[in-house]
CHARMM-style PDB file with segment names, atoms N, HN, CA, C and O in Angstrom:
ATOM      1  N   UNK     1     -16.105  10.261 -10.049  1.00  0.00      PROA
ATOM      2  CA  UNK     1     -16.848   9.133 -10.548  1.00  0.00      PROA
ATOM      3  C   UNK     1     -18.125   8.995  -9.715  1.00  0.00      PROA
ATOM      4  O   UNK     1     -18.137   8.849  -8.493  1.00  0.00      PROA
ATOM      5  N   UNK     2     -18.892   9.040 -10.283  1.00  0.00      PROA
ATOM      6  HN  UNK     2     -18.882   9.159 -11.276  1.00  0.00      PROA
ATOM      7  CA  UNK     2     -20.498   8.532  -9.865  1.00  0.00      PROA
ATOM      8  C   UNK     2     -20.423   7.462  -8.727  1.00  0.00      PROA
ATOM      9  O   UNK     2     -20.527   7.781  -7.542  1.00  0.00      PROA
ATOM     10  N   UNK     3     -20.274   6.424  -9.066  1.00  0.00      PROA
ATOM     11  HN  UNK     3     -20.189   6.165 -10.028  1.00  0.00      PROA
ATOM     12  CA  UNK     3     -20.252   5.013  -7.881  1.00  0.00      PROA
ATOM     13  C   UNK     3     -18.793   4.715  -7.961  1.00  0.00      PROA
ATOM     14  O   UNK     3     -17.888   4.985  -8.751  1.00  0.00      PROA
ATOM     15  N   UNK     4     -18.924   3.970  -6.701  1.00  0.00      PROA
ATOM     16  HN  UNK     4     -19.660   3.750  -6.059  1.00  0.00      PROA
ATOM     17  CA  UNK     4     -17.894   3.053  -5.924  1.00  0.00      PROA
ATOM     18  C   UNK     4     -17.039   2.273  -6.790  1.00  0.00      PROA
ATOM     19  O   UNK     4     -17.845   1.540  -7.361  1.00  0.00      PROA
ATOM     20  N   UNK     5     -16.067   2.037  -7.161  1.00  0.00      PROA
ATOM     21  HN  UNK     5     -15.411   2.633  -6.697  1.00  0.00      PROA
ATOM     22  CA  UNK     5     -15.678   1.234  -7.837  1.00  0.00      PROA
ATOM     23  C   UNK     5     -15.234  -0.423  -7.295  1.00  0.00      PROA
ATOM     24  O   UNK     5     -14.162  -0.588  -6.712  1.00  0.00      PROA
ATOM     25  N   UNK     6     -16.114  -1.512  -7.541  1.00  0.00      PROA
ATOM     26  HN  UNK     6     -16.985  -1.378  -8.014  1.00  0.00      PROA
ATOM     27  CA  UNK     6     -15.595  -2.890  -6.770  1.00  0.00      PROA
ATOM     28  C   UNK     6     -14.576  -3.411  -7.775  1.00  0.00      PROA
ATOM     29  O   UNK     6     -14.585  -3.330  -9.003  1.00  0.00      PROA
ATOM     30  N   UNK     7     -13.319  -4.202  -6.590  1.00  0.00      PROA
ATOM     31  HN  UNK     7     -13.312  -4.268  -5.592  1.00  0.00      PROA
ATOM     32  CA  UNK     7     -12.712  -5.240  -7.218  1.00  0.00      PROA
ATOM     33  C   UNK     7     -13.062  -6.159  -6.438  1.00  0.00      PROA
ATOM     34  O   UNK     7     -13.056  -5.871  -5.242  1.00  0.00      PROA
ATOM     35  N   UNK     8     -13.498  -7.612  -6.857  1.00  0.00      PROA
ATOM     36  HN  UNK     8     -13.503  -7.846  -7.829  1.00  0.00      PROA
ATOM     37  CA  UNK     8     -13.482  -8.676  -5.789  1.00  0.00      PROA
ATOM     38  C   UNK     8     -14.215  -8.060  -4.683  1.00  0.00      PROA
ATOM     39  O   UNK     8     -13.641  -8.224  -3.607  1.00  0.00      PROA
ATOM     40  N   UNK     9     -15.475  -7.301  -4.613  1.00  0.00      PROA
ATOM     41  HN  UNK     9     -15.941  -7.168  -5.488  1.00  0.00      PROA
ATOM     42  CA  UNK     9     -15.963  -7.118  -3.534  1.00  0.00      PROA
ATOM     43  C   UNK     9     -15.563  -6.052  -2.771  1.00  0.00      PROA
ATOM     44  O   UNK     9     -16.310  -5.483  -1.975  1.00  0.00      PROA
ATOM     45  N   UNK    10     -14.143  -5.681  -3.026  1.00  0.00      PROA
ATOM     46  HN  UNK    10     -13.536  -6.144  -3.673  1.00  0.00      PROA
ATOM     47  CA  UNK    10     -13.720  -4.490  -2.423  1.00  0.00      PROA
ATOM     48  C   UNK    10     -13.628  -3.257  -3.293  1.00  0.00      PROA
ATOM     49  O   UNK    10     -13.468  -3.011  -4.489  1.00  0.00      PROA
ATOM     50  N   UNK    11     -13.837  -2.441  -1.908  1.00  0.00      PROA
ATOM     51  HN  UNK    11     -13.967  -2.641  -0.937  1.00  0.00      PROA
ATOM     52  CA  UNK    11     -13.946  -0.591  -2.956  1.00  0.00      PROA
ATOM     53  C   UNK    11     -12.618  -0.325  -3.106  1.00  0.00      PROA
ATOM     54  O   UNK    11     -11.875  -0.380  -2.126  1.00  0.00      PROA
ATOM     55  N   UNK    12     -12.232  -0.059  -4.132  1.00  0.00      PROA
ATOM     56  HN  UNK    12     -12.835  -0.015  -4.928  1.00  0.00      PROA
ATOM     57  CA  UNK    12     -11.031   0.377  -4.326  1.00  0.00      PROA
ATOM     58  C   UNK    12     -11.022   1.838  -4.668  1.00  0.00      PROA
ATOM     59  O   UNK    12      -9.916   2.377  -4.656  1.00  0.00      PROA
ATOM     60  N   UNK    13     -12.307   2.740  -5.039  1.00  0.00      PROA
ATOM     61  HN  UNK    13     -13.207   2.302  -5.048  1.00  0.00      PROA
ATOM     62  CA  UNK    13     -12.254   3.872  -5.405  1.00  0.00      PROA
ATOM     63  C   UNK    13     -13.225   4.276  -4.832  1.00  0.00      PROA
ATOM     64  O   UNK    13     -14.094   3.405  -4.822  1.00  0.00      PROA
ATOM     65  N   UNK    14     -13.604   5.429  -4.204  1.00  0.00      PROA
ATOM     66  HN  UNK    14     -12.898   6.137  -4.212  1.00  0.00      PROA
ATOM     67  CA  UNK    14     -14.610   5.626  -3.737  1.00  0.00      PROA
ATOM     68  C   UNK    14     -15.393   7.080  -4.476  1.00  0.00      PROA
ATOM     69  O   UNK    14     -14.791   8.148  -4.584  1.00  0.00      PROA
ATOM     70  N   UNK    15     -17.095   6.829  -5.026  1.00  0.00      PROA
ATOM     71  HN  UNK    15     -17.584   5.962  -4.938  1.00  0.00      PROA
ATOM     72  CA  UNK    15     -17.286   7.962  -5.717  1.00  0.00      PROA
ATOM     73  C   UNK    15     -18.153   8.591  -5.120  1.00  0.00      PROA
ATOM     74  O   UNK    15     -18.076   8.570  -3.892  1.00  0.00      PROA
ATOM     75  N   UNK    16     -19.362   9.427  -5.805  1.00  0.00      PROA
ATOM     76  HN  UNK    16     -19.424   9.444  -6.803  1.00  0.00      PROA
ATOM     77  CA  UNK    16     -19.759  10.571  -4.909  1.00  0.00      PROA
ATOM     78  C   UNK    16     -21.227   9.579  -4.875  1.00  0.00      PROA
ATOM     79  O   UNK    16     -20.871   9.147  -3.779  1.00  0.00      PROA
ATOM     80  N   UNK    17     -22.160   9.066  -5.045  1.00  0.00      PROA
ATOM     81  HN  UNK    17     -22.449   9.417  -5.936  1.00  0.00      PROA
ATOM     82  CA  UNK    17     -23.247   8.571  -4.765  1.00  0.00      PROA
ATOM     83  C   UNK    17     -23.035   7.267  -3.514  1.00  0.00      PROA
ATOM     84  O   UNK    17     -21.977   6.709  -3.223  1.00  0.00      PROA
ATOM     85  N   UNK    18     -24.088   7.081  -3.059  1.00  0.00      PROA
ATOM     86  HN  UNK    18     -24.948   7.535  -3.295  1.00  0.00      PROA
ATOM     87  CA  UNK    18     -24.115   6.186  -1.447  1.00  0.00      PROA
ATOM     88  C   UNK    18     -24.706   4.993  -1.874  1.00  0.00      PROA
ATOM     89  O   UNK    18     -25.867   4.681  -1.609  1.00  0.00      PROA
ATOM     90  N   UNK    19     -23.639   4.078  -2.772  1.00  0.00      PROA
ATOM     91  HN  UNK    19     -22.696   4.332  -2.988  1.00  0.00      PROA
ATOM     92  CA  UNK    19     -24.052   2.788  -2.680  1.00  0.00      PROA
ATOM     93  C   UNK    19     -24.846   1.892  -1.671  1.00  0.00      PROA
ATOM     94  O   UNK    19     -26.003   1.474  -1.657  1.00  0.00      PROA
ATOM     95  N   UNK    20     -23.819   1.767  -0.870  1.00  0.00      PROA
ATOM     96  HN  UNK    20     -22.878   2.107  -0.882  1.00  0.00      PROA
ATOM     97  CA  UNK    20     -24.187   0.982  -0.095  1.00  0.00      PROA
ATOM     98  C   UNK    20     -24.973   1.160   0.826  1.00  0.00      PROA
ATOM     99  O   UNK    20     -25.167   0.138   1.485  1.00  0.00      PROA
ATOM    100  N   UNK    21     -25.689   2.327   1.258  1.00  0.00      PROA
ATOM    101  HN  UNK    21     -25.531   3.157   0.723  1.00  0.00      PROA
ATOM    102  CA  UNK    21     -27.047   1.896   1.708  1.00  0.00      PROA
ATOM    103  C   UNK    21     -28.108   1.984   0.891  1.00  0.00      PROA
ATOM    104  O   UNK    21     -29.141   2.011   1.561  1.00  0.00      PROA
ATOM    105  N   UNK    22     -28.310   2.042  -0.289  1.00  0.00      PROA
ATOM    106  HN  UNK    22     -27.471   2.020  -0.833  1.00  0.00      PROA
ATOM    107  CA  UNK    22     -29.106   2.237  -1.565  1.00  0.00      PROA
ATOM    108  C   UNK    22     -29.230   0.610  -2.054  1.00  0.00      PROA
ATOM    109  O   UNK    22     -30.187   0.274  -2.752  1.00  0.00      PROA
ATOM    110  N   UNK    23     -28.122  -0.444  -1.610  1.00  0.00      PROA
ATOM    111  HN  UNK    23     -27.345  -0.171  -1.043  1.00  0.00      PROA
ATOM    112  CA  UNK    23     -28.216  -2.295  -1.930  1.00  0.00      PROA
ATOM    113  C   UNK    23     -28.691  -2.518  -0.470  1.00  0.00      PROA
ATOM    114  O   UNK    23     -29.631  -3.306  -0.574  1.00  0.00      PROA
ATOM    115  N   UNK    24     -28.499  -2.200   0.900  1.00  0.00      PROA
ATOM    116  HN  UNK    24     -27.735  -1.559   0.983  1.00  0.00      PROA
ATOM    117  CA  UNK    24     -28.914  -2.398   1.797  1.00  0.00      PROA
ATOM    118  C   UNK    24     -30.907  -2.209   1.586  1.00  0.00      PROA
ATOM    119  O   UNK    24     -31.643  -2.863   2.325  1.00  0.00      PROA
ATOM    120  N   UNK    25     -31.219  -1.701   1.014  1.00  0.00      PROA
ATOM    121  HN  UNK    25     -30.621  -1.170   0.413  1.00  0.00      PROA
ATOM    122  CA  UNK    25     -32.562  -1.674   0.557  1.00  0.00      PROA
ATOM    123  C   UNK    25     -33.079  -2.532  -0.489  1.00  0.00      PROA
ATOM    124  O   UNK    25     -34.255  -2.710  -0.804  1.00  0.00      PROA
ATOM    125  N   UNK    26     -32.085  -3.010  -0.954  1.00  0.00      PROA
ATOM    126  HN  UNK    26     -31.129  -2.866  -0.698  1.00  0.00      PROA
ATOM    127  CA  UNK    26     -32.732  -3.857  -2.403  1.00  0.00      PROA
ATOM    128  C   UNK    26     -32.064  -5.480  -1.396  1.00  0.00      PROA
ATOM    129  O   UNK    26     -32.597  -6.569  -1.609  1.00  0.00      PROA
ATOM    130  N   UNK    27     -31.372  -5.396  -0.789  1.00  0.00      PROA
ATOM    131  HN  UNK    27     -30.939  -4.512  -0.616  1.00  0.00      PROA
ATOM    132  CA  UNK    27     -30.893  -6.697  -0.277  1.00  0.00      PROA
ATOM    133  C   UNK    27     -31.865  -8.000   0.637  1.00  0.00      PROA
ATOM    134  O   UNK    27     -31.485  -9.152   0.849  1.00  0.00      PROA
ATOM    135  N   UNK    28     -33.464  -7.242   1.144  1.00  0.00      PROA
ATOM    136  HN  UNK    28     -33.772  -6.307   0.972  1.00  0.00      PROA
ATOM    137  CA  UNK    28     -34.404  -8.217   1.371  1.00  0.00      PROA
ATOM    138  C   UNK    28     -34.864  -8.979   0.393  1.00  0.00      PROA
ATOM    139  O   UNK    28     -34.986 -10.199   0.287  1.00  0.00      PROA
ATOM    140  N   UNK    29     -35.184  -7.784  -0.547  1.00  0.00      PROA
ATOM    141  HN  UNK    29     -35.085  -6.793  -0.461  1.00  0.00      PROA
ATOM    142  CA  UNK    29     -35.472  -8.703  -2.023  1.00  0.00      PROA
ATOM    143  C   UNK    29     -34.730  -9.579  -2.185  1.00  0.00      PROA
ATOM    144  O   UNK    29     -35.024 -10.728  -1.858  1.00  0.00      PROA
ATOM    145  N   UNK    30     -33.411  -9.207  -2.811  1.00  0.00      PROA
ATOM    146  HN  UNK    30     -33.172  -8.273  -3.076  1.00  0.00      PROA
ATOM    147  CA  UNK    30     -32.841 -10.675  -3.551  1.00  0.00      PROA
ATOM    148  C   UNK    30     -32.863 -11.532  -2.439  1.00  0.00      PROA
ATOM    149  O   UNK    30     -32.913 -12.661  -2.928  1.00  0.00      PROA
ATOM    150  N   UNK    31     -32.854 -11.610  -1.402  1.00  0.00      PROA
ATOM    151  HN  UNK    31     -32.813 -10.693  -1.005  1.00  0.00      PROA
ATOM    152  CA  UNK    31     -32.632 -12.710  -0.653  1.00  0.00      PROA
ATOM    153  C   UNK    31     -33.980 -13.784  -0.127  1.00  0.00      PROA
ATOM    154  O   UNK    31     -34.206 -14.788   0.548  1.00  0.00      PROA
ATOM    155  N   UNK    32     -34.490 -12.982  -0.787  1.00  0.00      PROA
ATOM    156  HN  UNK    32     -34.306 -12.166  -1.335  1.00  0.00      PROA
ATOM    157  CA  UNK    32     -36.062 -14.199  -1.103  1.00  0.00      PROA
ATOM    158  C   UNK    32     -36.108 -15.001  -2.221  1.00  0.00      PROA
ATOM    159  O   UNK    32     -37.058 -15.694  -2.584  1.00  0.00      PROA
ATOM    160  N   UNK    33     -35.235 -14.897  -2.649  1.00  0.00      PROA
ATOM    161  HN  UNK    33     -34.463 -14.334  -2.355  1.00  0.00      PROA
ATOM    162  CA  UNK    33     -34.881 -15.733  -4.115  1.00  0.00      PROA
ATOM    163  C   UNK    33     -34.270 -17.008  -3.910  1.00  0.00      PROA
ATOM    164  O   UNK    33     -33.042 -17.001  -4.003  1.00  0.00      PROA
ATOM    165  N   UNK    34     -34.795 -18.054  -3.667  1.00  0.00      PROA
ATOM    166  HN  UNK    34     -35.792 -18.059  -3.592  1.00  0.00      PROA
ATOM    167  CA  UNK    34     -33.924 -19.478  -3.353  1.00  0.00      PROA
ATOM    168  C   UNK    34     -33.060 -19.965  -4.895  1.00  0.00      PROA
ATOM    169  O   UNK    34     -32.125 -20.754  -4.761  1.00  0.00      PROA
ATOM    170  N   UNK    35     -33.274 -19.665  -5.751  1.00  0.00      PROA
ATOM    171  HN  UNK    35     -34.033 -19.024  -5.860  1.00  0.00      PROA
ATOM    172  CA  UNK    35     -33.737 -20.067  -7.503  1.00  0.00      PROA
ATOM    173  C   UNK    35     -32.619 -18.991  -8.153  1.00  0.00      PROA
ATOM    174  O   UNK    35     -32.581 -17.793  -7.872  1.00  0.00      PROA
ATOM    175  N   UNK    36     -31.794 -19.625  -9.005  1.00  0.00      PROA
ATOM    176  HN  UNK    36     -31.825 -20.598  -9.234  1.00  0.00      PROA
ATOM    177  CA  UNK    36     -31.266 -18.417  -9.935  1.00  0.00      PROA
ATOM    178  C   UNK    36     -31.986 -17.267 -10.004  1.00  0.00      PROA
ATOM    179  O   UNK    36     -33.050 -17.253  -9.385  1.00  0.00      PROA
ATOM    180  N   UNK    37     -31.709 -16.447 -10.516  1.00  0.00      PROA
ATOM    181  HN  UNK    37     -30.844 -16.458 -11.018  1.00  0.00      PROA
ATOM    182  CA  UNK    37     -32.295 -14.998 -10.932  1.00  0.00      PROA
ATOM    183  C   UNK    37     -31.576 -13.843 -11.908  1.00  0.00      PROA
ATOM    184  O   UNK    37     -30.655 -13.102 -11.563  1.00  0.00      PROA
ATOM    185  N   UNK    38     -32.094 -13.872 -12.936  1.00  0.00      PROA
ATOM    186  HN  UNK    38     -32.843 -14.473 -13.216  1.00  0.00      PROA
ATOM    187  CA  UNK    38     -31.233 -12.308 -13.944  1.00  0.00      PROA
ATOM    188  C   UNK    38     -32.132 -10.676 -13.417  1.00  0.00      PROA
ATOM    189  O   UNK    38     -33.282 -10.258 -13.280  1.00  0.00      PROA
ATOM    190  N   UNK    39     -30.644 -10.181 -13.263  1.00  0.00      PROA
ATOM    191  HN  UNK    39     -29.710 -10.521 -13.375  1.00  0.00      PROA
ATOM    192  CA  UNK    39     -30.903  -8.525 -13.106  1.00  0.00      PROA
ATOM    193  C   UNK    39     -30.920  -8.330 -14.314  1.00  0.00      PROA
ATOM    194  O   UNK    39     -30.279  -9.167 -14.948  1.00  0.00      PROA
ATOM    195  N   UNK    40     -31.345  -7.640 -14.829  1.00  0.00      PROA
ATOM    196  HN  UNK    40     -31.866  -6.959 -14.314  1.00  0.00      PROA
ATOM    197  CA  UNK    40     -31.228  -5.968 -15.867  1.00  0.00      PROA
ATOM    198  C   UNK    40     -30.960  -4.963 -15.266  1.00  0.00      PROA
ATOM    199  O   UNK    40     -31.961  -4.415 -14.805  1.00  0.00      PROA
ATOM    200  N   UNK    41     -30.127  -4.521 -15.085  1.00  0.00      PROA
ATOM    201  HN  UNK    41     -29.313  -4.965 -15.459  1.00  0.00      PROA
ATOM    202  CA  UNK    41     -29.174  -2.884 -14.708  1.00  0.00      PROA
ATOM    203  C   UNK    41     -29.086  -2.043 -15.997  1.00  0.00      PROA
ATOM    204  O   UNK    41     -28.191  -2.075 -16.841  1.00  0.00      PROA
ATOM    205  N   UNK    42     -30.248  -1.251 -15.974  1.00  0.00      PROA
ATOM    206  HN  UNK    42     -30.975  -1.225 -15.288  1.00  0.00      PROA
ATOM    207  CA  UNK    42     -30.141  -0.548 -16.990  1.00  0.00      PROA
ATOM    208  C   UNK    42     -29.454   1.187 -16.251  1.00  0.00      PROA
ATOM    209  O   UNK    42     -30.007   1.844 -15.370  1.00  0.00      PROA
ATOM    210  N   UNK    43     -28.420   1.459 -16.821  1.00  0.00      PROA
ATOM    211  HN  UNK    43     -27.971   0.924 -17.537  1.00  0.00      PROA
ATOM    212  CA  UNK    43     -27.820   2.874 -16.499  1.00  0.00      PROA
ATOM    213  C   UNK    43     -27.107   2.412 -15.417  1.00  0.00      PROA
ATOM    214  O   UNK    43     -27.197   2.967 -14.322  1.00  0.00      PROA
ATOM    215  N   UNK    44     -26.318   1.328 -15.636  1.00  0.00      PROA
ATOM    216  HN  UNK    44     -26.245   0.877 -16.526  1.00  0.00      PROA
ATOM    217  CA  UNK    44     -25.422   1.088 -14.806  1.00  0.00      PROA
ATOM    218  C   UNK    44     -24.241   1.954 -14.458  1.00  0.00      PROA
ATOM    219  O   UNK    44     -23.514   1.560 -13.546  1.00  0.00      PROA
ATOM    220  N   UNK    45     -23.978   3.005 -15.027  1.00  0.00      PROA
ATOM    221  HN  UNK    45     -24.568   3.324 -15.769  1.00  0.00      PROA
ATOM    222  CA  UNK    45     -22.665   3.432 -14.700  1.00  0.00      PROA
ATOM    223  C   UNK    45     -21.325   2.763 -14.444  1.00  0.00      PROA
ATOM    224  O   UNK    45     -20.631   2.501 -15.426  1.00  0.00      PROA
ATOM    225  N   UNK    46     -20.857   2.438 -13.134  1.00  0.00      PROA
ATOM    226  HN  UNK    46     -21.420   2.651 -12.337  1.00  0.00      PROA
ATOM    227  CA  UNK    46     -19.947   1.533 -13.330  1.00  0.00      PROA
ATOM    228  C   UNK    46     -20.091  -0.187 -12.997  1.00  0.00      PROA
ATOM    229  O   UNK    46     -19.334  -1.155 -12.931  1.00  0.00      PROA
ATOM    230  N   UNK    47     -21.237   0.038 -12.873  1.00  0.00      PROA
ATOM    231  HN  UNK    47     -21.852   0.825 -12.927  1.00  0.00      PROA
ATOM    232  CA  UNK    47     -21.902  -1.239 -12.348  1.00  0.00      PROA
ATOM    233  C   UNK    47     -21.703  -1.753 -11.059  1.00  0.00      PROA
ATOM    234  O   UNK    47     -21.958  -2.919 -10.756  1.00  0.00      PROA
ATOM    235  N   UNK    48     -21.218  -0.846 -10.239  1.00  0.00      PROA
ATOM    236  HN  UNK    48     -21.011   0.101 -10.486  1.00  0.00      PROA
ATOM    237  CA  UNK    48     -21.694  -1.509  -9.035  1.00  0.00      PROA
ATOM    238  C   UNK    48     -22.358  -2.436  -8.209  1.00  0.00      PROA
ATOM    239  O   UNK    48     -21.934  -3.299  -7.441  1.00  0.00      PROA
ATOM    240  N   UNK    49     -23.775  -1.981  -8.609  1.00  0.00      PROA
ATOM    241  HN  UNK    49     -24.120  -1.280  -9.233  1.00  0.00      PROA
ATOM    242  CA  UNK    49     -24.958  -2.657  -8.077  1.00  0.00      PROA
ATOM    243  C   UNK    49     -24.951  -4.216  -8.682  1.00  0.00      PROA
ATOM    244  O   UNK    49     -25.262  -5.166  -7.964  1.00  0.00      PROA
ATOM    245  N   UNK    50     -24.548  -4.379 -10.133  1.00  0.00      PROA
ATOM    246  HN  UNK    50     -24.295  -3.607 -10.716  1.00  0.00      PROA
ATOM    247  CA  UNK    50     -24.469  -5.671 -10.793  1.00  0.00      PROA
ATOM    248  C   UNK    50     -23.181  -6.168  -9.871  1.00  0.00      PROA
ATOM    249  O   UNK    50     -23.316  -6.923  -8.908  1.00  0.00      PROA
ATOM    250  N   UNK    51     -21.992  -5.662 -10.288  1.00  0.00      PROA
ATOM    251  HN  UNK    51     -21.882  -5.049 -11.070  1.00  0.00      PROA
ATOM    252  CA  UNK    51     -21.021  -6.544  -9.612  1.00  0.00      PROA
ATOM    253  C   UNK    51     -20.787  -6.808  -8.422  1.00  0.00      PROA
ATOM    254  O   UNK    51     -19.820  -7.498  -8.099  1.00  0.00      PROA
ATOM    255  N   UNK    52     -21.934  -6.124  -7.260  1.00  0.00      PROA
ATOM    256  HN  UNK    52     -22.719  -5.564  -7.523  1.00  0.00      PROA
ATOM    257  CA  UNK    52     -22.530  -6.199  -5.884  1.00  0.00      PROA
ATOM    258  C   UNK    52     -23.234  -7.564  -5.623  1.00  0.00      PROA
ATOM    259  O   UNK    52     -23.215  -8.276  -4.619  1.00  0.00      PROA
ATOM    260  N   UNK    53     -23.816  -7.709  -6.740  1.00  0.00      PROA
ATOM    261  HN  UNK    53     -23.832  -7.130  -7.555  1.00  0.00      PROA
ATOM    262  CA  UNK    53     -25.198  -9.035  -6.688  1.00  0.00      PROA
ATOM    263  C   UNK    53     -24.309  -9.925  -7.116  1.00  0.00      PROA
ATOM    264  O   UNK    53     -24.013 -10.800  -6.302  1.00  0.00      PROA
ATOM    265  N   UNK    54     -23.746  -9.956  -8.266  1.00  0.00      PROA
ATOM    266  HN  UNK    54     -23.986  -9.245  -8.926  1.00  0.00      PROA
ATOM    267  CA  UNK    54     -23.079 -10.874  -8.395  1.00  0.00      PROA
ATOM    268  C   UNK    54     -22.186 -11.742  -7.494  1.00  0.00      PROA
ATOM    269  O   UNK    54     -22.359 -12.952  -7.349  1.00  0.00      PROA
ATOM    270  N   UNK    55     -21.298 -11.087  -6.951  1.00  0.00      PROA
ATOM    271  HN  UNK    55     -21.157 -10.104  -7.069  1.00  0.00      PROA
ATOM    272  CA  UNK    55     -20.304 -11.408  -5.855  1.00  0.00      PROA
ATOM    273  C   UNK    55     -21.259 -11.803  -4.796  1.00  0.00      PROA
ATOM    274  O   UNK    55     -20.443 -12.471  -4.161  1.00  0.00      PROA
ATOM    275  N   UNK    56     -22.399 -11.918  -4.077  1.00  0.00      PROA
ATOM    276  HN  UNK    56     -23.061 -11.376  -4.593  1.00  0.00      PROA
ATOM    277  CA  UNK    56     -22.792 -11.908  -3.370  1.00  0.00      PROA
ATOM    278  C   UNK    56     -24.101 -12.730  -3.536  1.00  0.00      PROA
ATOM    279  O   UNK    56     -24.635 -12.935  -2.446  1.00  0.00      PROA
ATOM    280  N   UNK    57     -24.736 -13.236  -4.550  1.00  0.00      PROA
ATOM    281  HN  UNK    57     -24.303 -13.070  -5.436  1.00  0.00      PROA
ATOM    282  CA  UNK    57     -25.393 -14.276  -4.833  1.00  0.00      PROA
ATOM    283  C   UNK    57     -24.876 -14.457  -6.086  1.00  0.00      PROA
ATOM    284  O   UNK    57     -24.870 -13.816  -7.136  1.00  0.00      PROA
ATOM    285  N   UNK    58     -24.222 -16.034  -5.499  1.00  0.00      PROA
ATOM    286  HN  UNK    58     -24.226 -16.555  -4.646  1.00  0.00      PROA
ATOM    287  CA  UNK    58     -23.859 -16.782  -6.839  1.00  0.00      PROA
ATOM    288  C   UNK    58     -24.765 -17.209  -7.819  1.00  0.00      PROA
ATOM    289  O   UNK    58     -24.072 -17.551  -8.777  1.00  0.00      PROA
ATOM    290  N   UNK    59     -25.847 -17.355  -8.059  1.00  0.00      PROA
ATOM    291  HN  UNK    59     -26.409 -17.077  -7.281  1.00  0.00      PROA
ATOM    292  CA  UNK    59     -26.828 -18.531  -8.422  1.00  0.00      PROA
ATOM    293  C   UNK    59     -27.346 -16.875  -9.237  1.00  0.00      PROA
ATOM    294  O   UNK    59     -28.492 -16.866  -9.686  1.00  0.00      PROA
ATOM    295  N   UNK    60     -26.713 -15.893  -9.355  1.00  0.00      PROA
ATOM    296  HN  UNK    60     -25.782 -15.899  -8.990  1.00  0.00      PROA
ATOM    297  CA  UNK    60     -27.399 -14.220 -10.098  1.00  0.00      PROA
ATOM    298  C   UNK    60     -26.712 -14.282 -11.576  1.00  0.00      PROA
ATOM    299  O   UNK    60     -25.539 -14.570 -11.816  1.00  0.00      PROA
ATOM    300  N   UNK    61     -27.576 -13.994 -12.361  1.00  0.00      PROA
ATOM    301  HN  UNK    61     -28.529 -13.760 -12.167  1.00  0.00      PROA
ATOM    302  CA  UNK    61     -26.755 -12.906 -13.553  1.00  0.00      PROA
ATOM    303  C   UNK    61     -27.344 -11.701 -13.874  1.00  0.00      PROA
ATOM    304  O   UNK    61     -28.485 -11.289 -14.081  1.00  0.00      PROA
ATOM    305  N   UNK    62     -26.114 -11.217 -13.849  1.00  0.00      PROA
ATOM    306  HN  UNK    62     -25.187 -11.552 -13.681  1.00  0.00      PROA
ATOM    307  CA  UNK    62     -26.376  -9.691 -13.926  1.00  0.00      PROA
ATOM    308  C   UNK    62     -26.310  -9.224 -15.786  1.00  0.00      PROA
ATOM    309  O   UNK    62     -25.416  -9.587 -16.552  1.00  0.00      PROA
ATOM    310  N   UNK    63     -27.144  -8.617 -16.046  1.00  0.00      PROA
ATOM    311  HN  UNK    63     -27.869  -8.322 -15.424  1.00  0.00      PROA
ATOM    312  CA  UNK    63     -26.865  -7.846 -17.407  1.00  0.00      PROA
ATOM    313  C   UNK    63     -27.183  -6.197 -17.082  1.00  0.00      PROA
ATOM    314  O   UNK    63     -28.187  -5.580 -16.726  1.00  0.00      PROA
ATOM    315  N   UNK    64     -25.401  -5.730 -17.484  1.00  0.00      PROA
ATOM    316  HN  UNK    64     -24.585  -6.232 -17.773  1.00  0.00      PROA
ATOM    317  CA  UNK    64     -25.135  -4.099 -17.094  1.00  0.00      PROA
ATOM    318  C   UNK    64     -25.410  -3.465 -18.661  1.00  0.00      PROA
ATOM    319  O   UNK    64     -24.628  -3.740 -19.571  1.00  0.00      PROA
ATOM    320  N   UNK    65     -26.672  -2.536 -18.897  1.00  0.00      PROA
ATOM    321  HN  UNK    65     -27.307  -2.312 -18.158  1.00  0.00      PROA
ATOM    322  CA  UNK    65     -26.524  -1.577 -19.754  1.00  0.00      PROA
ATOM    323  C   UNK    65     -26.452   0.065 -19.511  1.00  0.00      PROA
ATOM    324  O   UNK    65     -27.318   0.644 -18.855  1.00  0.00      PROA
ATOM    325  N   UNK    66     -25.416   0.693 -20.063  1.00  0.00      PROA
ATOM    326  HN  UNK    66     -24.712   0.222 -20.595  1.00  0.00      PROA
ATOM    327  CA  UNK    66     -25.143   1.908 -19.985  1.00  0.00      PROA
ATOM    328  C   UNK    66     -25.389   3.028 -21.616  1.00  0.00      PROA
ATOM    329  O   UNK    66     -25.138   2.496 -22.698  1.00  0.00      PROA
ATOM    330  N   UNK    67     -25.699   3.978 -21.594  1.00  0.00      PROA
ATOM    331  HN  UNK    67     -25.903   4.409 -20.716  1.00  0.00      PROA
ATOM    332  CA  UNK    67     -25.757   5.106 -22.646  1.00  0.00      PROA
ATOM    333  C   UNK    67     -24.385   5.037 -23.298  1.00  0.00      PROA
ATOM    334  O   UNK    67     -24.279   4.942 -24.521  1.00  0.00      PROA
ATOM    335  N   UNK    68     -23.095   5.096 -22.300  1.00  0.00      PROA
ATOM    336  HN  UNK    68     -23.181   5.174 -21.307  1.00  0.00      PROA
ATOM    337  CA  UNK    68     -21.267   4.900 -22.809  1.00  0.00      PROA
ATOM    338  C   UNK    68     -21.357   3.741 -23.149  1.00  0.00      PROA
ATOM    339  OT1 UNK    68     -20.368   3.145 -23.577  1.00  0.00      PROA
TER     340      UNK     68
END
């Protein structure tokens, strides 16, 4: 599998791409955001990155689109 698989924040599967320092780079951004905010995750795969933001700023919505 491509990415990490989260439950509740935790990896329960681990795949071949390096999540987590790939959100460690996007993580200054969102955190300049005092204010709700919507992602678009386009080619989400398993959505990681959405269900990353999500869990981790509440005040986010995520919308995951994939090709599957």
């Amino acid at each position: 599998m491509y990415q990490d698989v989260l439950v509740g924040n935790r990896v329960v599967f681990l795949g071949t791409d390096l999540c987590e320092p790939r959100y460690d780079l996007l993580k200054p951004i969102l955190d300049l955001y005092d204010r709700p905010f919507t992602v678009l995750d386009l080619g989400a795969a398993q959505g990681w990155f959405s269900f990353k933001i999500a869990n981790d700023y509440s005040k986010s919505f995520c919308v995951m689109v994939d090709a599957n």
